[in-house]
C-alpha positions in Angstrom: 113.3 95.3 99.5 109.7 95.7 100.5 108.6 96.5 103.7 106.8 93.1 104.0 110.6 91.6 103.1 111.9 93.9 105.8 109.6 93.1 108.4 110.5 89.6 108.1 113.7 90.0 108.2 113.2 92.0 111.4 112.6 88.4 113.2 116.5 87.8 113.7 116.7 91.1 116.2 116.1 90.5 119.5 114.0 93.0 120.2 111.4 92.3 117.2 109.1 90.1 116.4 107.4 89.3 112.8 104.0 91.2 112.4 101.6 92.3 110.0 102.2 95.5 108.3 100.0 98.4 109.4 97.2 99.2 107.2 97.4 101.1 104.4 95.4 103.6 105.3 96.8 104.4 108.6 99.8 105.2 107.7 98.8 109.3 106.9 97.7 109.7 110.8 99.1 106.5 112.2 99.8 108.2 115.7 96.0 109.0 115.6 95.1 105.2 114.1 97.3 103.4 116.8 96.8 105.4 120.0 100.5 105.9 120.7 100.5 107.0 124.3 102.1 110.7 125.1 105.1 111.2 126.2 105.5 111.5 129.8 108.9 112.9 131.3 110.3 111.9 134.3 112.1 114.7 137.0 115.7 114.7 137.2 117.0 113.7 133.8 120.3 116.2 132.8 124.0 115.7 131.4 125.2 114.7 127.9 123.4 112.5 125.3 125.9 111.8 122.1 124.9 110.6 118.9 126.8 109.9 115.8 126.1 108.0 112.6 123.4 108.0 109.8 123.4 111.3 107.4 119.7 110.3 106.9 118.7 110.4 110.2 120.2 113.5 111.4 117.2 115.7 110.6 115.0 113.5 112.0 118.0 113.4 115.4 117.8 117.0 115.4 113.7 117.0 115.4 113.9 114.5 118.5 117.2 116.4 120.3 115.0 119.8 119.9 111.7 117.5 121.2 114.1 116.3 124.3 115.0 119.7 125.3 112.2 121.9 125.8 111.5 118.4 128.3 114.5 118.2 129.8 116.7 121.6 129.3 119.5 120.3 131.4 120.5 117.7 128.6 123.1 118.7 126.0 123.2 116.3 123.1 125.9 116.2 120.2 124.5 114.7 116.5 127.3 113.8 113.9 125.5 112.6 110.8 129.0 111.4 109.1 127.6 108.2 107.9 126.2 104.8 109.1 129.4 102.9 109.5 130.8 106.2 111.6 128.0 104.6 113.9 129.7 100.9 114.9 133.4 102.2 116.1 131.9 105.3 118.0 129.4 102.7 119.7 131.9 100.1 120.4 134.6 102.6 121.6 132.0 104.4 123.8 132.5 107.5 122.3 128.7 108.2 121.2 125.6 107.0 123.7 123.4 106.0 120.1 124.1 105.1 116.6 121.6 106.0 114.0 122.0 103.3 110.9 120.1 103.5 107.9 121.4 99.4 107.2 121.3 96.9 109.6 125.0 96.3 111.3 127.4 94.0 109.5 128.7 91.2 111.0 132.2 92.6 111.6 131.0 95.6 113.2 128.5 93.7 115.5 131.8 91.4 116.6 133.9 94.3 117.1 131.3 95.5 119.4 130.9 92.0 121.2 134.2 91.2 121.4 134.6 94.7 123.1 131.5 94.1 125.6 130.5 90.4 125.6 126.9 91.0 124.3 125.9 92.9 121.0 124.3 95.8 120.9 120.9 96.6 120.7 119.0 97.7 117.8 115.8 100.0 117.8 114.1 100.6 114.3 113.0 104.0 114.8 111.1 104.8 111.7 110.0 103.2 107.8 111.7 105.0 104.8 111.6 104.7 100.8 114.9 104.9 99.1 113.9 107.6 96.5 115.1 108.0 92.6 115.1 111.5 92.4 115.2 113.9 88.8 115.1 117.3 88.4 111.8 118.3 88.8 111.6 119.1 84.7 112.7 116.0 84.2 109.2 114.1 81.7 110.2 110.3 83.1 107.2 108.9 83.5 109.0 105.8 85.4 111.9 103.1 85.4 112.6 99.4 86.6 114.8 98.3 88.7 117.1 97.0 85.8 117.3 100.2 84.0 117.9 101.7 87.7 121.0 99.4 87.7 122.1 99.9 84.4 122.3 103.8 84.8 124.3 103.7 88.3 126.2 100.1 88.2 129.2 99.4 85.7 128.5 95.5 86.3 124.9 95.3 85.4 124.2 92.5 87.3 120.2 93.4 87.4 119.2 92.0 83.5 119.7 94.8 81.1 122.5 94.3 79.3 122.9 97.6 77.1 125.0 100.6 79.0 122.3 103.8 79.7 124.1 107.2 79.7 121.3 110.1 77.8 118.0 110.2 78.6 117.1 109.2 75.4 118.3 105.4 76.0 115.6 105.7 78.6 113.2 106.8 76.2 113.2 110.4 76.0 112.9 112.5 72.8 113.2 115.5 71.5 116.2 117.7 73.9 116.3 115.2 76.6 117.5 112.4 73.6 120.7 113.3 73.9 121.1 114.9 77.2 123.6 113.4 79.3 122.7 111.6 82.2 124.5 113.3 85.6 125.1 110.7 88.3 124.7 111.8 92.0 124.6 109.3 95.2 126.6 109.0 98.8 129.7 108.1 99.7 131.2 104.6 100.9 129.9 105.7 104.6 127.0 105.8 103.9 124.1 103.0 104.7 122.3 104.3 102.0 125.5 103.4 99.9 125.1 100.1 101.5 121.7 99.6 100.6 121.5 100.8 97.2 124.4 98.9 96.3 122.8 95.7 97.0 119.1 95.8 96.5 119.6 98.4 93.4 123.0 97.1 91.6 122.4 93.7 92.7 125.5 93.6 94.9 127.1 95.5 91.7 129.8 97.9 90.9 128.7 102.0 90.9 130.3 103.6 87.8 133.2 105.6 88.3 131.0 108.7 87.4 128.8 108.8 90.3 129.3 111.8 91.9 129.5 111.1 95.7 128.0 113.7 98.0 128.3 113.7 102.0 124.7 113.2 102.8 120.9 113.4 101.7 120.6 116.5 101.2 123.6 117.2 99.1 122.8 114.4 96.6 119.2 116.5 96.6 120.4 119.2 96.2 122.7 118.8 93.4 120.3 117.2 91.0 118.1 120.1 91.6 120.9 122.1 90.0 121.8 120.1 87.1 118.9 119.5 84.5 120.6 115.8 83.6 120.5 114.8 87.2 119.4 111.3 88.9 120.2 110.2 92.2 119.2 108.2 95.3 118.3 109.1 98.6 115.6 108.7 101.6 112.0 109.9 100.7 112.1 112.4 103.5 114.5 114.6 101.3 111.8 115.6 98.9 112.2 119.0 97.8 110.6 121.2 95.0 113.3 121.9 93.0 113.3 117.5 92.6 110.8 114.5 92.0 110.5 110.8 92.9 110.3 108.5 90.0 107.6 105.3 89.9 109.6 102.2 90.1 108.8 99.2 88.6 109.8 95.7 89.3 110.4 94.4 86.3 108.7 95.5 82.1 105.5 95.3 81.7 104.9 95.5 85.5 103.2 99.0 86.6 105.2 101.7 87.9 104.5 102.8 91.7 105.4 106.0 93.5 107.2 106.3 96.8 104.7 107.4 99.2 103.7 105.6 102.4 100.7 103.7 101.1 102.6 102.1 98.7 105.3 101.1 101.0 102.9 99.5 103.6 101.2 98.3 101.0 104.5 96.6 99.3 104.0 97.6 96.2 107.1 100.0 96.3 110.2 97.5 95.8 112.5 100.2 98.0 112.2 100.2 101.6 113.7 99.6 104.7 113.8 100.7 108.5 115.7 103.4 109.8 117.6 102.1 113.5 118.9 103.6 116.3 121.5 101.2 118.0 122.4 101.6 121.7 124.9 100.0 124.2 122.3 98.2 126.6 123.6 95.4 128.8 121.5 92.3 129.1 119.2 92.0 131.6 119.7 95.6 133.1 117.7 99.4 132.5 119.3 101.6 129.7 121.0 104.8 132.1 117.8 107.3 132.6 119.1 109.7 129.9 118.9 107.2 127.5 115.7 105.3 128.4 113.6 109.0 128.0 115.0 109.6 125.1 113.8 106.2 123.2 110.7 106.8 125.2 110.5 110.1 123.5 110.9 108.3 120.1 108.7 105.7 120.3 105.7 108.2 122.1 103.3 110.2 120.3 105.3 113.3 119.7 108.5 111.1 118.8 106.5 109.1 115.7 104.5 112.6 114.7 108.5 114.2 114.0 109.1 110.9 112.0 106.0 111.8 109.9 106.8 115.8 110.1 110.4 114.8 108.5 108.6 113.0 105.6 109.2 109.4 106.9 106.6 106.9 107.8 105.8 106.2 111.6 106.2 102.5 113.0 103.6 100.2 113.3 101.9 100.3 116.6 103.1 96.7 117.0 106.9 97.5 116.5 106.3 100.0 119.1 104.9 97.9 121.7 107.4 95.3 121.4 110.3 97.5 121.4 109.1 99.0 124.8 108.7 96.3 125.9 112.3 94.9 124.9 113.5 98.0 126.2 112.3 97.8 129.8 110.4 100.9 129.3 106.6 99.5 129.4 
């Protein structure tokens, strides 16, 4: 889904409203291009901050925790990147303060929580993200479409090609990549990146039973760095050398585009989506102070330029405003 896509469908959370996409070319120094303000702490602010959820996001936790801290030493906070749906129970059962999603909540999980509380839970986008398709960095593919995407992952092929893809060379390789097997690496049934891939990528499909499911980001990274036949899926901020991205197109014929920020403001990379942070804030009243510094911390200055320094794309400055504002903290 494009980010244009996404930010429409960012209308149905209460604390967004639909916008225009930042320009293209602010996304390389948006914190510079919008005039986020700094982040100002407050006196006072100590005790536990928990977090558990999103494998994707728990670099980018960590950045922010580390941020917090040299702030506010007295706070101790606890990240458990298990997975997005680990995020929903620990929320509605109180055992984690914040639930980092890569996927919006389902509707299940959402009425577990309301059911639990009376009101649903808030959600914060927190940062814009490409879902990759990552090779081995020798890998020659010059790009793919979404179909061929499909039929290399999904046993259903729902997406339009009908032929199974397992070498390299039903992709279009020669000479030793022809017959070279094709590895298959992604995340496990936890995972919102699952979540997403599964529906925007298999078209609500099947995976193949030869997927080999890793625990998180950078194990799926990691792996096809190891295994010359590799492919696999994962946020952009995962990038490493021994890997590359590879264009996507929408359908043949159509150009291939890389997953960088321009072309995700831009829309002309079809996989992207927001990154959330989901809280437990009751209506009408101020988040407890531990938690309303720390979203102030995210959504400040330094909290966009570790979403950037983590190889994600900072938020619009219009996202930002209207979350603070949402949030009782402007």
């Amino acid at each position: 889904m494009c980010i244009k896509k996404v930010i429409s469908a960012l209308a149905g959370i209460m604390v967004f409203a639909v916008m225009t996409p930042a320009p293209a070319k602010a996304v390389s120094s948006v914190n510079k291009a919008i005039s986020l303000s700094d982040y100002t702490p407050v006196s006072g602010i100590s005790g536990n901050l928990s977090s558990i959820g999103s494998g994707s996001l728990s670099s980018l936790m960590i950045l922010w925790a580390k941020e917090f801290k040299r702030y506010h030493p007295g706070v101790n906070v606890q990240i458990q990147g298990a997975g997005s749906s680990t995020a929903a129970p620990a929320l509605s059962k109180g055992t984690a303060s914040l639930g980092p999603m890569s996927r919006r909540m389902k509707e299940l999980e959402l009425a577990a929580f309301e059911k639990h509380y009376g009101y649903p839970p808030t959600a914060v986008a927190v940062a814009i993200d490409a879902l990759a398709i990552f090779v081995n960095k020798d890998n020659p593919i010059k790009g793919m479409t979404l179909a061929q995407v499909d039929a290399v992952f999904s046993r259903t092929r729902r997406c339009g090609k009908a032929e199974n893809v397992t070498v390299w060379g039903d992709l279009g390789l020669d000479g030793p990549w022809q017959k070279q097997h094709i590895q298959l690496y992604g995340r496990n049934s936890v995972s919102g990146t699952y979540d997403y891939f599964k529906q925007e990528v298999l078209c609500d499909g099947d995976f193949k039973n030869t997927v080999n499911e890793q625990p998180g980001s950078a194990s799926v990274v990691q792996a096809i760095g190891a295994s010359i036949g590799g492919i696999g899926y994962s946020s952009m901020g995962y990038n490493t050398a021994s890997v590359r991205s590879v264009p996507i197109a929408m359908e043949v014929g159509e150009p291939f585009f890389a997953a960088t920020a321009e072309n995700v403001i831009n829309g002309t990379y079809p996989l992207s989506r927001y990154l959330y942070v989901y809280v437990n804030k009751v209506p009408a009243k101020s988040l407890p102070p531990i938690e309303r510094e720390f979203f102030k911390l995210i959504l400040s200055k330094q909290g966009q330029e570790a979403v950037e320094k983590d190889g994600y794309i900072p938020l619009p400055r219009q996202i930002v405003l209207k979350q603070m504002m949402a949030l009782g903290l402007k």
